[in-house]
C-alpha positions as CSV (number, residue, x, y, z in Angstrom):
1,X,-24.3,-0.5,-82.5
2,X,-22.2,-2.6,-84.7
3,X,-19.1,-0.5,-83.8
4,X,-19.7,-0.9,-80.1
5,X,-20.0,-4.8,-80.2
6,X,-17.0,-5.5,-82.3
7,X,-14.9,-3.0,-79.9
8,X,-16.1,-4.3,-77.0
9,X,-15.9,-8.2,-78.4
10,X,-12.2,-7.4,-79.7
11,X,-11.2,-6.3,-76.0
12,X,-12.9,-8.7,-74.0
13,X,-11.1,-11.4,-76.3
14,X,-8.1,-10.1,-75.6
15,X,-9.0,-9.6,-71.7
16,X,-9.5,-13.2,-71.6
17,X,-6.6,-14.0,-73.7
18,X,-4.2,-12.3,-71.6
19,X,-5.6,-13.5,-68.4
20,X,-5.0,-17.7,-69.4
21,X,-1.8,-16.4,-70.6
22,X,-0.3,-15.0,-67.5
23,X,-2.7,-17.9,-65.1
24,X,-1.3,-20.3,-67.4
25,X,1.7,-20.0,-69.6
26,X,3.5,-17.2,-67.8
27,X,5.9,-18.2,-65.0
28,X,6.1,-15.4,-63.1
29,X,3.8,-13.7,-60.7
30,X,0.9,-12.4,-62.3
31,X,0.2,-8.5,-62.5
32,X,-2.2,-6.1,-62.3
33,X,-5.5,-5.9,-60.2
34,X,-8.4,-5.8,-62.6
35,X,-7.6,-9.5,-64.3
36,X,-10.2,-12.2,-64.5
37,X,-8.8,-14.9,-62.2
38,X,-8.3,-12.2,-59.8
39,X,-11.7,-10.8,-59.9
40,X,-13.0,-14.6,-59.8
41,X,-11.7,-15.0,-56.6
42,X,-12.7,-12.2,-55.1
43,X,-16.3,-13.0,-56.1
44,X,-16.6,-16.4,-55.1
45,X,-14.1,-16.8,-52.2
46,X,-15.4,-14.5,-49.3
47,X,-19.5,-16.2,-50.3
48,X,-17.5,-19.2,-49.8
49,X,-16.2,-18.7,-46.1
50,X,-19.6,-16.9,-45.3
51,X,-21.2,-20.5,-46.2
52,X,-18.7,-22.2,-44.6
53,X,-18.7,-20.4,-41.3
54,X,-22.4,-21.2,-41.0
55,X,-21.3,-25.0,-40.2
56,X,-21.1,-25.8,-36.9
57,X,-18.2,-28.4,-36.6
58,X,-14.3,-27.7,-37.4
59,X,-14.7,-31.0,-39.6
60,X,-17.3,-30.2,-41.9
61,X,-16.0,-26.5,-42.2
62,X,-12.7,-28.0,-43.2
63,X,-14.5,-30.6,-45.7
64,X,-16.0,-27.8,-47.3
65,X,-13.2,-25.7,-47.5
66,X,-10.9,-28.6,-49.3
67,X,-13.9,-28.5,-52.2
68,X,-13.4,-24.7,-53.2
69,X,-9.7,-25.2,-54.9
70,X,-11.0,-28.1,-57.3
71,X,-13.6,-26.9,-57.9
72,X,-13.1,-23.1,-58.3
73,X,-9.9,-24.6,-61.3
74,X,-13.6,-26.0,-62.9
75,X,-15.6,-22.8,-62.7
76,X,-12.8,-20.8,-63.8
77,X,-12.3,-22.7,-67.0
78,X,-15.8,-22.2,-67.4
79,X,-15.6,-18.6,-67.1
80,X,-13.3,-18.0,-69.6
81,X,-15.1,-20.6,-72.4
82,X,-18.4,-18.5,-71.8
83,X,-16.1,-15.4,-72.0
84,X,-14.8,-16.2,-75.7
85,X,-17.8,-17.4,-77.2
86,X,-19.5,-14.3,-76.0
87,X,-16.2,-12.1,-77.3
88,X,-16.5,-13.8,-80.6
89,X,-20.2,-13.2,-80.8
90,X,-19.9,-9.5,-80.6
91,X,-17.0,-9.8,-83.1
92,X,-19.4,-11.5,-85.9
93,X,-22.2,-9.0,-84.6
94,X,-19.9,-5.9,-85.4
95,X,-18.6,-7.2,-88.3
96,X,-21.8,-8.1,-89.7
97,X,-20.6,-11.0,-90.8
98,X,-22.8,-12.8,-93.2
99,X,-24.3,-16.0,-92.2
100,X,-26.4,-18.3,-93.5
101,X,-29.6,-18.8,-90.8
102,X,-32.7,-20.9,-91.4
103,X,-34.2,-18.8,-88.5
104,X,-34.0,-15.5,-90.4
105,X,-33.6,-12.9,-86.9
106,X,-34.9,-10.1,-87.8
107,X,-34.1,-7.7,-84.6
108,X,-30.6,-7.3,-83.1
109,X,-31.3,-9.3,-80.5
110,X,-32.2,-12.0,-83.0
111,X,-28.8,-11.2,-84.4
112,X,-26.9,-11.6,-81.3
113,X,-28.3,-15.2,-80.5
114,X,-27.5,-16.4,-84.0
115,X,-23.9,-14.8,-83.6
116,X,-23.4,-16.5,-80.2
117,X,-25.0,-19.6,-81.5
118,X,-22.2,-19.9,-83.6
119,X,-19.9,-18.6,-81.7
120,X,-20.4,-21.6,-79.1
121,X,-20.8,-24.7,-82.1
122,X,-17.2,-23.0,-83.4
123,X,-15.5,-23.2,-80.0
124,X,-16.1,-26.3,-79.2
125,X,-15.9,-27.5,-82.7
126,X,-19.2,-29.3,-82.9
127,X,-19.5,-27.9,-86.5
128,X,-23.3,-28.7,-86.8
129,X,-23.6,-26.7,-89.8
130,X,-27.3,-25.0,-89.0
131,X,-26.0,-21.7,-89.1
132,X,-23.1,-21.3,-92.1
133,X,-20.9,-18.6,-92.8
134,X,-21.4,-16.4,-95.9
135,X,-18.1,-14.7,-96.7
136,X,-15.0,-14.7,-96.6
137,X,-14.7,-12.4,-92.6
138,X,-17.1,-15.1,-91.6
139,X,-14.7,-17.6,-92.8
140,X,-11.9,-16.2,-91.7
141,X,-13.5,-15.6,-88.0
142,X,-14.9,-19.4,-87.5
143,X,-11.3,-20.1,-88.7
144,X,-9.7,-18.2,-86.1
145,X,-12.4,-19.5,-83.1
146,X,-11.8,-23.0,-83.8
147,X,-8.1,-22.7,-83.4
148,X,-8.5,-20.8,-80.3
149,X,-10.7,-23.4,-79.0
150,X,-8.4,-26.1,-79.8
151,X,-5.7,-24.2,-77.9
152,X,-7.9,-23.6,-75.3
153,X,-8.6,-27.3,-74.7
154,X,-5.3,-28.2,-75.6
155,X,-4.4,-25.9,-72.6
156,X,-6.4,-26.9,-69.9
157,X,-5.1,-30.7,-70.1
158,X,-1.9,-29.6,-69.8
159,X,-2.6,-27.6,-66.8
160,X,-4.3,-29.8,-64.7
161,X,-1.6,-32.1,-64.3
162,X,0.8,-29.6,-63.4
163,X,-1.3,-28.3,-61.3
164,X,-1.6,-31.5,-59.3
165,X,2.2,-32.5,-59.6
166,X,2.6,-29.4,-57.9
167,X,-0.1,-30.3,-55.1
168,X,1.1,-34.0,-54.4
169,X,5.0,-32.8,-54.0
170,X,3.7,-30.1,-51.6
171,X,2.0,-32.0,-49.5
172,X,4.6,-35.4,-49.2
173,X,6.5,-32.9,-47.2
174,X,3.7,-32.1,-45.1
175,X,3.2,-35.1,-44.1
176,X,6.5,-36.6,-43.7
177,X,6.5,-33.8,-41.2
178,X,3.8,-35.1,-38.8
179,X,6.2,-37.9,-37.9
180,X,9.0,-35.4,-37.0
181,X,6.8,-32.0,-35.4
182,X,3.8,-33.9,-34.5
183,X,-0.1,-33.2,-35.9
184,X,-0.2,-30.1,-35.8
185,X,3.5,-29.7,-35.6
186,X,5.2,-27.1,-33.5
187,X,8.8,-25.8,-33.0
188,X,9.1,-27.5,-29.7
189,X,8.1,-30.8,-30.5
190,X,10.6,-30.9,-34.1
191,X,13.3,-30.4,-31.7
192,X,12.6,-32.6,-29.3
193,X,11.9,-35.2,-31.7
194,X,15.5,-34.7,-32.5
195,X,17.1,-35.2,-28.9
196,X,19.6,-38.3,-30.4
197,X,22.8,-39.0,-30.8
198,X,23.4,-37.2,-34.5
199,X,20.6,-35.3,-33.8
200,X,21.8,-32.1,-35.1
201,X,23.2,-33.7,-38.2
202,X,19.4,-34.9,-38.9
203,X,18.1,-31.4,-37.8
204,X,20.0,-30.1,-40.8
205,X,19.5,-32.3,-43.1
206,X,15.2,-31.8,-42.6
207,X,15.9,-28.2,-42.9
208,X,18.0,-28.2,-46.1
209,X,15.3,-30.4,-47.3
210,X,12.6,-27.8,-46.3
211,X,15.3,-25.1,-47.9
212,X,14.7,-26.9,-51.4
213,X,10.9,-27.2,-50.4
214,X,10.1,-23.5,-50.2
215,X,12.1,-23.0,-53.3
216,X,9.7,-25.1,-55.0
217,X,6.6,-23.1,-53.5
218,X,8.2,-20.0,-54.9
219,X,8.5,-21.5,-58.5
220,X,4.7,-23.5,-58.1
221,X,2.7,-21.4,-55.9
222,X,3.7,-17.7,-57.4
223,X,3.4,-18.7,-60.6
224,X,0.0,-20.8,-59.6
225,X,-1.7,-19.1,-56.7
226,X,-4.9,-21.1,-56.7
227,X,-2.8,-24.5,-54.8
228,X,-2.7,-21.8,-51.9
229,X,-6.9,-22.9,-51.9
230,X,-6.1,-26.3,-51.8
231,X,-6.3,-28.4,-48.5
232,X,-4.2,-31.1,-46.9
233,X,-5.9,-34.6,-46.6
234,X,-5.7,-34.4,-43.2
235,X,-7.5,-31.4,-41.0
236,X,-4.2,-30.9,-38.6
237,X,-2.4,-30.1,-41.5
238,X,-1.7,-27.7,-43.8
239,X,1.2,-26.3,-46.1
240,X,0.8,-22.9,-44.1
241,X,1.0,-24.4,-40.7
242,X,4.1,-26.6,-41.5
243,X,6.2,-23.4,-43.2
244,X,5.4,-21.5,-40.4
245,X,6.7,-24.3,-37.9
246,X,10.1,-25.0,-39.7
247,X,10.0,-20.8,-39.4
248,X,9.6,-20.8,-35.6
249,X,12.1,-23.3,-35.5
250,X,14.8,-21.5,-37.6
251,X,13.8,-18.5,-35.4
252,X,14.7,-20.4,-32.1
253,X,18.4,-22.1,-33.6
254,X,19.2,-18.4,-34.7
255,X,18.7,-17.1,-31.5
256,X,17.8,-19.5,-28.5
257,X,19.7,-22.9,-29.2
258,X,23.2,-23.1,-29.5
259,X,24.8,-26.1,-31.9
260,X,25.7,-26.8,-35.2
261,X,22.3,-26.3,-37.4
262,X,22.5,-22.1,-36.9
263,X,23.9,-21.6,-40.7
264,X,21.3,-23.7,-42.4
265,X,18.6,-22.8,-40.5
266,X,19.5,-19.0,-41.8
267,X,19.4,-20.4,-45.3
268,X,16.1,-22.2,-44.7
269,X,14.9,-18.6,-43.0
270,X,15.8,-16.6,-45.8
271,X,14.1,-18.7,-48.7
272,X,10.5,-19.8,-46.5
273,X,10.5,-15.8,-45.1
274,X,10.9,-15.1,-49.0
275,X,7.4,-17.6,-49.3
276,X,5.2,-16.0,-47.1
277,X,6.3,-12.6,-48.1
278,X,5.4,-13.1,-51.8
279,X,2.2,-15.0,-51.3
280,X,1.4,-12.1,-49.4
281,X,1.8,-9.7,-52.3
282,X,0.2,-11.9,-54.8
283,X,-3.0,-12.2,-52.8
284,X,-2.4,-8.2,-51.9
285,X,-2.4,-8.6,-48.2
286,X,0.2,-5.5,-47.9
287,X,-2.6,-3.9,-45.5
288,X,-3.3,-6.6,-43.3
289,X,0.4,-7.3,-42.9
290,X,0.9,-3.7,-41.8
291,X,-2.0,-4.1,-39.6
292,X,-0.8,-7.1,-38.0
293,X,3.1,-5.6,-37.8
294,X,1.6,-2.6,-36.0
295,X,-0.7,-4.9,-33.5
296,X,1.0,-8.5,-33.4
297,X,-0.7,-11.5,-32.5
298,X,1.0,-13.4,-29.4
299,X,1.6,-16.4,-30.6
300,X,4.1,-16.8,-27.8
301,X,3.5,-15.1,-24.3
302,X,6.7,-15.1,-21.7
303,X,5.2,-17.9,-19.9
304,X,4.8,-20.0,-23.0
305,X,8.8,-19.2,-23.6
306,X,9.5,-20.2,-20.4
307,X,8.0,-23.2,-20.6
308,X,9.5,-23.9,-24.2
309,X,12.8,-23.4,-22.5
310,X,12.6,-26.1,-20.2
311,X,11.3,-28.3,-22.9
312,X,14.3,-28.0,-24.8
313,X,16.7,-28.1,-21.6
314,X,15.0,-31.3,-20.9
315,X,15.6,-32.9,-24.1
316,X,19.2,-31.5,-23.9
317,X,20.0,-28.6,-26.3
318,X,22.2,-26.5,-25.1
319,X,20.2,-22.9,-25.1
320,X,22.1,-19.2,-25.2
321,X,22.2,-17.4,-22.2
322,X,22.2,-13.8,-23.1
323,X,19.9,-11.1,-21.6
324,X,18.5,-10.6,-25.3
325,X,17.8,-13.6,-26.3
326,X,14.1,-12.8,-25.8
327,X,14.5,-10.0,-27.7
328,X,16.5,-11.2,-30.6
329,X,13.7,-13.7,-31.0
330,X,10.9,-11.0,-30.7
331,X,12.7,-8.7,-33.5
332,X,13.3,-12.2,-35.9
333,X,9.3,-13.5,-35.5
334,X,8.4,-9.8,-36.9
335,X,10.2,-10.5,-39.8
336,X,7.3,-13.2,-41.0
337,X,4.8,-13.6,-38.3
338,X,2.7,-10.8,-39.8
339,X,3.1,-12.6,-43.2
340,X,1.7,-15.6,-42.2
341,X,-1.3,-14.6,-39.6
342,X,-2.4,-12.6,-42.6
343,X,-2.6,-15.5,-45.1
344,X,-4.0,-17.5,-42.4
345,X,-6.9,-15.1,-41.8
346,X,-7.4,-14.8,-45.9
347,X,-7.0,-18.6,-46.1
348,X,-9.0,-19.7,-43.0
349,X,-5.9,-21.6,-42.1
350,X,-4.9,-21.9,-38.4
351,X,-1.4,-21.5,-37.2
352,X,0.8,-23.5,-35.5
353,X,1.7,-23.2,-31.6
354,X,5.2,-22.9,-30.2
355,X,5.0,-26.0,-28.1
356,X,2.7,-29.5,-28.2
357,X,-0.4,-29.3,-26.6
358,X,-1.0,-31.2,-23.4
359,X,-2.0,-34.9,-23.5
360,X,-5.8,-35.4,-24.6
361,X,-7.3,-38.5,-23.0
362,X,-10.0,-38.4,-25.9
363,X,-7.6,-38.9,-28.8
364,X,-5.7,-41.6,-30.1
365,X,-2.1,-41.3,-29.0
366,X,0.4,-40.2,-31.2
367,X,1.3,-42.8,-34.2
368,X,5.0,-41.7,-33.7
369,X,5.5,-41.8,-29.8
370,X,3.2,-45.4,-30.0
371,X,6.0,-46.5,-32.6
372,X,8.8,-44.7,-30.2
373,X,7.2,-46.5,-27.0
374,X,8.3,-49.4,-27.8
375,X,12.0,-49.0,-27.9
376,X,12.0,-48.8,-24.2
377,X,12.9,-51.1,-21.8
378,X,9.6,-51.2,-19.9
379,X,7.7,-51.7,-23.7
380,X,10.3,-54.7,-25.0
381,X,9.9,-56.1,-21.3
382,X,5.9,-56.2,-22.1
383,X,6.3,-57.3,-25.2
384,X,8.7,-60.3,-24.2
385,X,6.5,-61.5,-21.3
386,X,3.2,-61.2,-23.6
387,X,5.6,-63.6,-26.0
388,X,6.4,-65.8,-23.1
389,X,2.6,-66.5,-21.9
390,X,1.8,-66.9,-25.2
391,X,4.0,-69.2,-25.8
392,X,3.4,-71.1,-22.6
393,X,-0.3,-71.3,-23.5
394,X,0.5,-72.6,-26.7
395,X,2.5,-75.2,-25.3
396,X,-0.3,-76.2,-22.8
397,X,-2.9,-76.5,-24.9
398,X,-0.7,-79.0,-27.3
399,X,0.1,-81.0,-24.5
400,X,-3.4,-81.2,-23.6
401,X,-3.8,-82.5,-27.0
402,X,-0.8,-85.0,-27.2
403,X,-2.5,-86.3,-23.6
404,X,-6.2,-85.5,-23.2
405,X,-6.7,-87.6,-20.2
């Protein structure tokens, strides 16, 4: 019995150990299936998207999404306290350590409560001195625990700040985006946002900005997978939705639009593509992504192209008219379409469309086409003649006060 506990308390302390090293410390993806943050996940995620698709409306589904990431970071620090006090209990169990108990247990189960007793006081250093150690291994051991504990604590407020750094630079992106590809933004409406003199110039500049962007989602997000759980303020955005708009976008410069932003939007391909791809691994999609290679989603129907094509002739960019342009951009979506419909479905995330949805009469109009409105002519014209009566009444009613009668 004593052998058992300190064998199995010695590897499920290093179990835990291991796992807050590589969630933590290590900056690199972490490996291997049977780890606790992995297994965490797993048991608390899917419960979590059965309770959430029980709600009715899209808002409180979303609401209650946005709560799992924080507080999943909270249960999981949890986990692993209530992990190392229990290792450490076995550990004194099998070791028989010698320890001083008013209680006197008697049984082994007796045992194990005074062991994880102490355990617990030593962690979190509360030292209440009840139960003392009697010997030099019991020394040694409540030594040892209150140093990990320290580190322990020591860790965790380190990590939550990095943790949100990472957050708050992921999502300033996101939403300087909605003023450039709308809410929910879409391929069509980034580029005809960008229908200006030096519009191309700007085009590339966003997308070497999004370049440096998914390079820092490769460095924060592999190394930190649980921000993938965490939501965007708003509900018509999302980190997923907006990589996989500047995506379609580099997809249609490669092969549809003709003009100067082709070589950066392949560099801004490459590294997002690289995103999606190892986010995928990390959360071991591999057979969904096959799944969805083998079936694809339309996301984009010929109709929907053809009427993405006239956008963007309206707005005048000059579009490539080979035979295989269709094609060409059929064979480039493949590349990370699958990727990203099967972190959406994992996620709960929705995807972006290909062009903006029609008008709603129901909904505010957009913040950026109000602000854009009024650089027209007919908008200043308004504007001047609201001035005008304005100032006419204004006029009026002190010359009714200068002369009242």
């Amino acid at each position: 019995m004593h052998v058992t506990a300190l064998l199995a308390g010695s590897f499920l302390l290093l179990f835990v150990l291991l796992d807050a090293f590589q969630t933590i410390i290590l900056p690199r993806r972490p490996v291997g299936r049977l780890r606790i943050t992995r297994l965490f996940f797993l048991v608390t995620w899917y419960p979590w998207t059965l309770l959430a698709g029980r709600l009715p409306a899209r808002r409180s589904r979303e609401q209650f999404y946005s709560i799992y990431g924080p507080l999943a970071l909270l249960l999981l620090f949890i986990c692993w306290a209530l992990l190392i006090v229990l290792a450490y209990g076995l550990i004194f169990m099998g070791l028989k350590a010698s320890l001083v108990d008013p209680t006197h247990p008697r049984s082994w189960l007796d045992l194990l409560h005074s062991c994880l007793y102490v355990s617990g006081t030593t962690l979190f250093t509360l030292g209440l001195g009840d139960v003392q150690p009697n010997g030099n291994i019991a020394r040694s051991l409540i030594v040892m625990e209150a140093g990990t504990g320290l580190g322990f604590v020591a860790l965790v407020i380190g990590y939550v700040p990095v943790l949100y750094n990472a957050f708050s630079n992921r999502e300033i992106s996101v939403a300087l985006l909605d003023a450039r590809a709308g809410s929910p933004p879409t391929a069509g409406e980034l580029l005809t946002r960008h229908n200006f003199s030096g519009g191309h110039e700007a085009l590339s500049a966003l997308l070497s900005e999004w370049e440096r962007w998914a390079a820092g989602m490769l460095e924060t997000h592999i190394s930190y997978p649980i921000l993938c759980y965490y939501r965007s303020q708003h509900d018509n955005q999302s980190w997923l939705s907006a990589i996989t708009a500047i995506l379609d976008t580099c997809s249609l410069l490669i092969t549809t639009v003709e003009g100067p932003s082709t070589r950066q939007a392949q560099l801004t391909f490459a590294v997002a593509r690289h995103v999606l791809v190892d986010l995928g691994h990390v959360f071991h999609r591999e057979t969904k992504e096959q799944k969805y290679r083998e079936n694809p989603a339309s996301r984009l129907s010929d109709q929907e192209f053809g009427e993405l094509c006239q956008l963007l002739g309206e707005s005048g960019f000059s579009l490539c008219s080979s035979a295989d342009t269709r094609s060409r951009l059929s064979a480039i979506r493949k590349l990370y379409e699958p990727h990203a419909q099967s972190l959406a479905d994992y996620l709960h995330l929705d995807l972006p469309q290909w062009t903006p949805p029609p008008p709603d009469p129901n909904k505010k109009p957009d913040g950026w086409k109000t602000v854009a409105g009024l650089r027209s002519p007919n908008a200043a014209a308004d504007r001047l003649k609201v001035h005008v009566s304005l100032r006419s009444t204004a006029s009026q009613l002190s010359d009714e006060e200068n002369h009242p009668f």
